[in-house]
C-alpha positions, -999 to 999 in steps of 0.1 A, spaced: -345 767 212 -369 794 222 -363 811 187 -374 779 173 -400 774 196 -420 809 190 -412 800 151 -432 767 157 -461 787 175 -466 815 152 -469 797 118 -488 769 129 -512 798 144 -510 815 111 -519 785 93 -551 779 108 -559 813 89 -550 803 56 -577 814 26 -557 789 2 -541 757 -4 -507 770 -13 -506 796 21 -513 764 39 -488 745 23 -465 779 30 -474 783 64 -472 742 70 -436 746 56 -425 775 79 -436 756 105 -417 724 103 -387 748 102 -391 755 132 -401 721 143 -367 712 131 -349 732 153 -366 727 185 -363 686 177 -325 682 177 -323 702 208 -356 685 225 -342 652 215 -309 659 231 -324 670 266 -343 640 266 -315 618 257 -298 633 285 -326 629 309 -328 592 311 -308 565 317 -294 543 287 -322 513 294 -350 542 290 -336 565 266 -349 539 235 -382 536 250 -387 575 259 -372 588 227 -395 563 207 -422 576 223 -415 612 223 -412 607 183 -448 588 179 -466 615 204 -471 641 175 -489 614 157 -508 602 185 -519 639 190 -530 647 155 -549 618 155 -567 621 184 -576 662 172 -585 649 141 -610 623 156 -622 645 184 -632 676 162 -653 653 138 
């Protein structure tokens, strides 16, 4: 997870310093590998953090906050 963590850190680090279209797209690409990887394993700890009532509701949410957040850059950086 930590592996897939610093995998998720560096390329989206490395993206901001793109010159082109097709490094972004690269970089962007590289990046959700390593989004994949920490997902499963996030999911799973948070699964097994809750109990069954909350585990919908949390997980649900958990999946939605990266959409939240890039909305919310996107708006406060305009």
């Amino acid at each position: 997870m930590a592996i897939s963590i610093l995998f998720y850190a560096v390329f989206t680090g490395v993206a901001a310093l793109s010159q082109s279209w097709e490094q972004l797209a690269l970089f962007r690409f590289l990046t959700a590998l390593g989004i994949g990887g920490e997902w499963a394993a996030g999911s799973a700890l948070v699964a097994e953090s809750f109990s069954d009532q909350d585990r919908s509701k949390v997980l649900s949410l958990m999946q939605s906050a990266w959409g939240q957040a890039f909305f919310w850059q996107r708006l406060l950086t305009y």
